[in-house]
N, C-alpha and C positions, 0 to 999 in steps of 0.2 A: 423319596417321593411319597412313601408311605404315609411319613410320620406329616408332611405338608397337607397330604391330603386328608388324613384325619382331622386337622387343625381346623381347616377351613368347611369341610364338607356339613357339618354337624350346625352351624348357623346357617346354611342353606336352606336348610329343613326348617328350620326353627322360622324365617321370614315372613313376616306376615303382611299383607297390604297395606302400603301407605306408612311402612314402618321398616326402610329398607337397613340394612345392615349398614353401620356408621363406619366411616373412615377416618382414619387421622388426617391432619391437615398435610404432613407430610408424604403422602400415596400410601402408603403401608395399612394393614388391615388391621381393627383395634378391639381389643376384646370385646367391646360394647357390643350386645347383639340385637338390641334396642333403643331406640333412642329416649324412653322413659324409663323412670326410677322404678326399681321393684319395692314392693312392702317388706320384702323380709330385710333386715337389718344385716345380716350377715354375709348375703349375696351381694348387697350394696357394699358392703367394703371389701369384699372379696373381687368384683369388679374394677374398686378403684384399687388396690394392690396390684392387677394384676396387668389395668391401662398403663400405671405407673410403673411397672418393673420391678415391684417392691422396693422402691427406693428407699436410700436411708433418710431421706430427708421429709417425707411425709410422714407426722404423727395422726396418731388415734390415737385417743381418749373414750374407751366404753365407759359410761356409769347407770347406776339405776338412781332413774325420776321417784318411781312410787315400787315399793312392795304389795301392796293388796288395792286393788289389781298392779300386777307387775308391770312397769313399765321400763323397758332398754333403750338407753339411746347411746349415743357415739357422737364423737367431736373428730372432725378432719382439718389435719391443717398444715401446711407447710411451714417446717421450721427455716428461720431466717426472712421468712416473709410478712409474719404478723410481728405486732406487738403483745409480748408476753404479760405486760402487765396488763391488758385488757383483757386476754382470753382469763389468766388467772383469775381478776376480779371481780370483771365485771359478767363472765358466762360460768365457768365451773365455780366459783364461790354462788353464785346466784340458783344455780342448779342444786345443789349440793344443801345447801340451807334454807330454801323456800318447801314450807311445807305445804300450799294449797294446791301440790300438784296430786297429793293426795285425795282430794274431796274430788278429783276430775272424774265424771261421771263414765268417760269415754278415752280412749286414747288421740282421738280427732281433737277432741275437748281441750287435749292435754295439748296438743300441738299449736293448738288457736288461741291458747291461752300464754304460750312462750313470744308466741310470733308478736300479740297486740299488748297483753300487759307486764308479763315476767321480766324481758331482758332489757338492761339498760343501755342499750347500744344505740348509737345514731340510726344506724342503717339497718334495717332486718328484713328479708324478703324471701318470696318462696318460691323456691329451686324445683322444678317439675321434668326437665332434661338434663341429658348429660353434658351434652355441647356446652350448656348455661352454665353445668355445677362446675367443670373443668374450667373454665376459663373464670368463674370468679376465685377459685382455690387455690388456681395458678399468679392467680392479680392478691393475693395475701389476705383475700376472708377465711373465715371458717364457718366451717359446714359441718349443721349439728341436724343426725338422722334420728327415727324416733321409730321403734320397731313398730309395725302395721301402718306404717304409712309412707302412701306413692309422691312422696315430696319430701324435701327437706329444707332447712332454714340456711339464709348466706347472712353471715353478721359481719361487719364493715370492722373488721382488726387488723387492717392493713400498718406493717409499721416496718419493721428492722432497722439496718444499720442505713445514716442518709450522709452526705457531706452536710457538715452545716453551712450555712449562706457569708462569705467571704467577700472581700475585696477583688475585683474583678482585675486580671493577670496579663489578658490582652489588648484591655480600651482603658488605659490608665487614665484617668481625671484627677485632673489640680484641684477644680473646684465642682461641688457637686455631690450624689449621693454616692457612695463606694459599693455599693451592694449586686451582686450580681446573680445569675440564675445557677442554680445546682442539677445535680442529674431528674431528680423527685420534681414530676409533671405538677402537681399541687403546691408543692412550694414555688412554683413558677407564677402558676396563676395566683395567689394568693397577693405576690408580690405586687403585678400589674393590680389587683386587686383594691391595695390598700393604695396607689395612686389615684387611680379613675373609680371613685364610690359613689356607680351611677348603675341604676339598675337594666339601663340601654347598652350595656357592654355586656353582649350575650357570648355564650362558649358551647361549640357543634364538638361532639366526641364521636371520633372515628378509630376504626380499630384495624391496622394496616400489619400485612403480613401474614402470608397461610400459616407458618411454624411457629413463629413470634409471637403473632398476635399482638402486636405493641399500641399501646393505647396513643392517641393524637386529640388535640385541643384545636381546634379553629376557633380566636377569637377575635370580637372584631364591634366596634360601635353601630349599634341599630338606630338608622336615621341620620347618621353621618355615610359610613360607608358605603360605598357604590352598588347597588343589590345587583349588577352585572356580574361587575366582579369577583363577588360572593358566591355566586351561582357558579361561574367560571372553577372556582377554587374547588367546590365541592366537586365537579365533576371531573376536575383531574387526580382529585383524589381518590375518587370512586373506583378510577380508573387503573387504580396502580395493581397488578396482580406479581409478588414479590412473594418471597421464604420468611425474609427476613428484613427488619430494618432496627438497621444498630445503632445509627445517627441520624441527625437531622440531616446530614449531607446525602445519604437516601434519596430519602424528600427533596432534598433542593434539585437533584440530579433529575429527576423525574417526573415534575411537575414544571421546569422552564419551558419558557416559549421557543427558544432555536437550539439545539444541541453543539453546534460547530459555530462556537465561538467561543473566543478566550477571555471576553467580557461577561463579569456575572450579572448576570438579569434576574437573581431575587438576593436581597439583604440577609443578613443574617448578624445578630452581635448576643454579647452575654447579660446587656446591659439593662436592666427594668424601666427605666427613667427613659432611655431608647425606644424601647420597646410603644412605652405608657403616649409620648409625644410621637408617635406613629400612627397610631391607632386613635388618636384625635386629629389627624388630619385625614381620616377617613381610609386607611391602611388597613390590610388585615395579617393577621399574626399566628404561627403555627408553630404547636408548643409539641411537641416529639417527647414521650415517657424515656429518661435514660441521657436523654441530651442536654448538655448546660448553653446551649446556642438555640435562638430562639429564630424563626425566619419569618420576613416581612414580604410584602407584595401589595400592590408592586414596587420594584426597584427603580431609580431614577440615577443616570448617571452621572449628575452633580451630587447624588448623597455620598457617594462612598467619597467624596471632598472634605464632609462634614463633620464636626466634635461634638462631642456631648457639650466642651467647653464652649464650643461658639456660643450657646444661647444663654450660659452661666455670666459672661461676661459682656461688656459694653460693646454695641455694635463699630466702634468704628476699628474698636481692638480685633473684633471676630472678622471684618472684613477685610483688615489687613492681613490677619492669616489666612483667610480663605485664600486671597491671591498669592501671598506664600504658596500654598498648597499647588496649587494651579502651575506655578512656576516651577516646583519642584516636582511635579509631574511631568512637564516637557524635559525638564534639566533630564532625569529617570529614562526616557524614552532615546532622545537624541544626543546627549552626549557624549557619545563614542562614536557615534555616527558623524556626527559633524567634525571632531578628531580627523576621522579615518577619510571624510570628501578631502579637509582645507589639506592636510600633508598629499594628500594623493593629487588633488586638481585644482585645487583654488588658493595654493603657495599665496598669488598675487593678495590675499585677500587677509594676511598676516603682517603685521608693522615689521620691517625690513629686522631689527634688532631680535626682536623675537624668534623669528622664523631662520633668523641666522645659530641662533642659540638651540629652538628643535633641530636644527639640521645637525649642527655640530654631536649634540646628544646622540640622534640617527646612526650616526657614522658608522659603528664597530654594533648597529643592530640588524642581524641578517636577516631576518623576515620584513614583508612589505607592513605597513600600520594595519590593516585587516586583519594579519596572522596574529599580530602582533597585540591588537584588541581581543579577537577571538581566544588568545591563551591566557590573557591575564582573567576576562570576564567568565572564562570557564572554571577558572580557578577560584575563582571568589566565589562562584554555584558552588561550588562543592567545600570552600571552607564555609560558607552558611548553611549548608543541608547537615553539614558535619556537626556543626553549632547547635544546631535544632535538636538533633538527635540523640548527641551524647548528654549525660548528667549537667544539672547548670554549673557547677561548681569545675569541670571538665571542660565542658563545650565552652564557658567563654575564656579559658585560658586556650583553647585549642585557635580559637577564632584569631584570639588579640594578638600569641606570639605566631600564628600561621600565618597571618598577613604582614606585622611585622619581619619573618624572619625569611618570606616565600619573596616579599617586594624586595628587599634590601639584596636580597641573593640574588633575584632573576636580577636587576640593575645592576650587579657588580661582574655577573657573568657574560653581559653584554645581549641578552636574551629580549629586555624589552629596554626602553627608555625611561627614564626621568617623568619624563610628560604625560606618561601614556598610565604610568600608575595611579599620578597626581587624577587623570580624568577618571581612570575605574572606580578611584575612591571617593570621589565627589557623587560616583554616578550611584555606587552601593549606598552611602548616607542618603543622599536624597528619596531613593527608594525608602527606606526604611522610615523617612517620615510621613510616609502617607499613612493616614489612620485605617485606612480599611486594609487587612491583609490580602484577600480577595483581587481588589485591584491591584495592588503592589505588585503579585505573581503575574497579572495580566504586563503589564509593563516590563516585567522581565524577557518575558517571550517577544512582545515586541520591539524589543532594542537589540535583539538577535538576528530581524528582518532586516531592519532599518540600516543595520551596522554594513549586509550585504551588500543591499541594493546602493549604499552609499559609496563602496568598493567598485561596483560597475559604473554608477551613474554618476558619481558626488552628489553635489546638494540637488541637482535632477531627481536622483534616487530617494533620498530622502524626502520630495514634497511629493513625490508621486506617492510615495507609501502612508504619508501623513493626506494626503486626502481619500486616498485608498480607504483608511481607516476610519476618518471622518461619513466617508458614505456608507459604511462599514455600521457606523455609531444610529448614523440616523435610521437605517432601516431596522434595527432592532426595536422588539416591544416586551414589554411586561404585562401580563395576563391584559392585553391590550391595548394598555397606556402606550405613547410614543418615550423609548428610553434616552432621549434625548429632550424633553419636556424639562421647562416650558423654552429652552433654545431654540429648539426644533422640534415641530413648529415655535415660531415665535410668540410668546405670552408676554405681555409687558407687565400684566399684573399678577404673574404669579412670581416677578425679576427679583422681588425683594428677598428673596432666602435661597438665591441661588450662590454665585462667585459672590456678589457683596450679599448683607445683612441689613437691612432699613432698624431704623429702633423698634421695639417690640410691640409700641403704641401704635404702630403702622401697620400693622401685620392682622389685617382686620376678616382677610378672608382665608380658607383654605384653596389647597390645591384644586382649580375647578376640573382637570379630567379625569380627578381621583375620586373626591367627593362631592357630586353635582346638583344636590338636594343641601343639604342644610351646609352652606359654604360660610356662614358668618361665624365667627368664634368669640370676636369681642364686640361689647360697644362700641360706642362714641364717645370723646371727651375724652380720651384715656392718656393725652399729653399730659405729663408733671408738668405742674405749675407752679411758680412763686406767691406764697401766697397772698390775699387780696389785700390793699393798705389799708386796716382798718383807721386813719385817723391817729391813731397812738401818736 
């Protein structure tokens, strides 16, 4: 208790109004015992040493500006965080070889003279608190102090190791751009960037997280996007008081509109092209420093239906797979359910040849169709969480010979039937081609319901749970849009980019409860034409 009490008692004293003793973000007490910089050079880095813990990963760089009059200064900077060929070049080369720091009258002089003409850097700004100097030294500037003076310079040498920009791994495109977002917040936006080069796509930085402090991007088209929404956005982010946020899944978790549902109410994808056609239909987009998933709002429960390929390709192609999709979404939901009514309650309701053929398979299977569903499709959870999990090179021989050799075994042990494999594996495929991951999980869970209530009720059971869910769909919202829009309620002009695709010549307005102000996007006349006979 002694040695606590020494520690803390001696900046008590030291307190002065309006200047109370700083904390870290994590409750713990920080050596800071002011919140501004001292003049002397040496206490200033003797403070950051000792905020820091003497890390190994914080350098200093002391050098002398001038000898007569003397001038000290110090470079800070986190290794692994900046770019070394900038600091090298473009500040200690620059330092080191300019000699008009010698005619500086003053040491003010000298400091006024690095900030506005000496250094070749994009960014240079002047650091007057700690709170300020930590957190840009922590975010990969460096910070150059200059002995007698209560400020120091933050110069923008943010670099290290980044992934570079890839083909995206989980929204595969046939046709279209390949490029996808990386962990690096700036390569994010840059990317949206060089689609929309329009100076009305403005970008809100926000900085989420007591410990973290993780840097966030709202961006979003000024004069299309809905200034409700916008506002709504900010203040749920304002909102969020967290440690930590390590993904955009953070974010998405704590910014939705209903917590207790298994439908997701905001987008998310890795894709820029996605992203870019979001954000011109009056969408806004939230870009998370560290996260390669970028998240949209509001969400709309026909999007997660949607390709990037639909709008690459010819509408009646895009609108024939939309309803593909649609189908293989029901297929996902009720196919073991509908199995598990017609064997249990609605025999009648199978062509006599057939149901003679399931019966006979039945025979030598001792569980009712319910146990019988419920073990195969727990099985397959777990030979695809195992899939996900292990190395790819591993997980999809685990998958391929574990369903191969788990189906063939339980059907020859007399465990399940013939029929009942045939449906899980139809029901697994069809999940898997839904494009959004997000929904896909939703559908798992509810074909777990469905499978139940189809076991007490039959097909009772199953429409009761399918409208259950449907009332379910409609009273959900996204930062206040209806997530069932433009369905529910019903829109007839917003029907063209729902389940069908009108051609693109048609598509003349945006989403009106999205974007309610500037809703036109194209001309007029915008049908292809053959062209006019000239006479020839």
């Amino acid at each position: 208790m002694g040695l606590v009490s020494k520690l803390f008692a001696k900046p008590k004293k030291k307190k002065k109004k309006n200047q109370p003793a700083t904390k870290d973000t994590s409750g713990q007490a920080s050596d800071i015992s002011s919140r501004f910089l001292n003049n002397d050079l040496s206490k200033n880095l003797q403070t950051i040493l000792n905020t820091t813990g003497n890390s190994a990963d914080i350098i200093i760089r002391q050098i002398d500006l001038a000898d007569d009059p003397p001038i000290k200064a110090a470079l800070v900077m986190v290794d692994g965080l900046i770019d070394d060929k900038t600091v090298n070049e473009s500040i200690i080369h620059t330092l080191l070889n300019d000699y008009s720091l010698q005619e500086a009258v003053s040491i003010e002089k000298s400091f006024d003279y690095l900030e506005k003409k000496l250094l070749p850097i994009t960014n240079v700004t002047s650091v007057y608190d700690w709170n300020d100097l930590f957190g840009k030294l922590l975010s990969g500037e460096t910070i150059i102090f200059i002995d007698g003076v209560e400020k120091a310079l933050s110069t923008s040498t943010r670099g290290g190791e980044k992934r570079a920009v890839s083909e995206s791994k989980n929204e595969v495109s046939l046709r279209g751009p390949k490029e996808a977002f990386t962990e690096s917040m700036r390569t994010n936006t840059s990317l949206i960037r060089s689609r929309i080069k329009n100076p009305n796509l403005w970008i809100e930085s926000f900085q989420i997280g007591k410990v973290t402090k993780t840097d966030i991007n709202v961006m979003y088209m000024k004069g299309i996007a809905n200034e409700k929404i916008v506002k709504e956005v900010r203040k749920r982010l304002k909102r969020i008081d967290i440690d930590q946020v390590p993904d955009s899944g953070f974010i998405e978790q704590l910014i939705e509109e209903k917590t207790y549902t298994i439908f997701p109410t905001v987008y998310h994808t890795e894709r820029p092209d996605i992203v870019a056609a979001n954000l011109m239909e009056g969408k806004i987009a939230i870009i998370v420093n560290g996260s390669p998933f970028v998240l949209t709002v509001p969400a709309l429960f026909i999007e997660f239906f949607q390709a990037a390929d639909d709008y690459y390709a010819r509408f009646d192609i895009s609108t024939g797979l939309r309803f593909l999709r649609v189908l293989i979404f029901f297929i996902s939901i009720v196919g073991p359910a509908t199995y598990v009514a017609v064997t249990t309650y609605h025999q009648e309701m199978i062509p006599t040849l057939l149901i003679i053929a399931i019966a006979a398979q039945r025979e030598a299977v001792p569980f009712p169709a319910y146990v019988e569903a419920l073990l195969m499709e727990t099985t397959f959870e777990i030979l695809r969480e195992a899939g996900v999990r292990l190395p790819k090179a591993v997980g999809q021989a685990v998958s391929i010979v574990g369903a191969l050799v788990i189906g063939q075994a339980a059907i020859q042990a007399g465990i399940v039937s013939p029929a009942m494999v045939i449906v899980v594996s139809i029901t697994a495929i069809a999940n898997f081609a839904t494009p959004s991951f997000s929904m896909a999980i939703s559908t798992r869970v509810i074909r777990f319901g469905l499978m139940t209530l189809a076991a007490v009720m039959g097909f009772y059971g199953i429409i009761t749970g399918l409208m259950m869910m449907t009332l379910h769909l409609c009273s959900l919202r996204s930062f206040g849009v209806p997530y069932m829009e433009p369905l529910a309620p019903l829109m007839i002009k917003n029907m063209g980019d729902t389940i069908i695709r009108i051609p693109l010549w048609k598509m003349k307005s945006r989403p009106k409860l999205i974007s309610q102000k500037n809703i036109i996007r194209q001309g007029d006349n915008q049908q292809p034409r053959p062209p006019e006979d000239n006479g020839s």
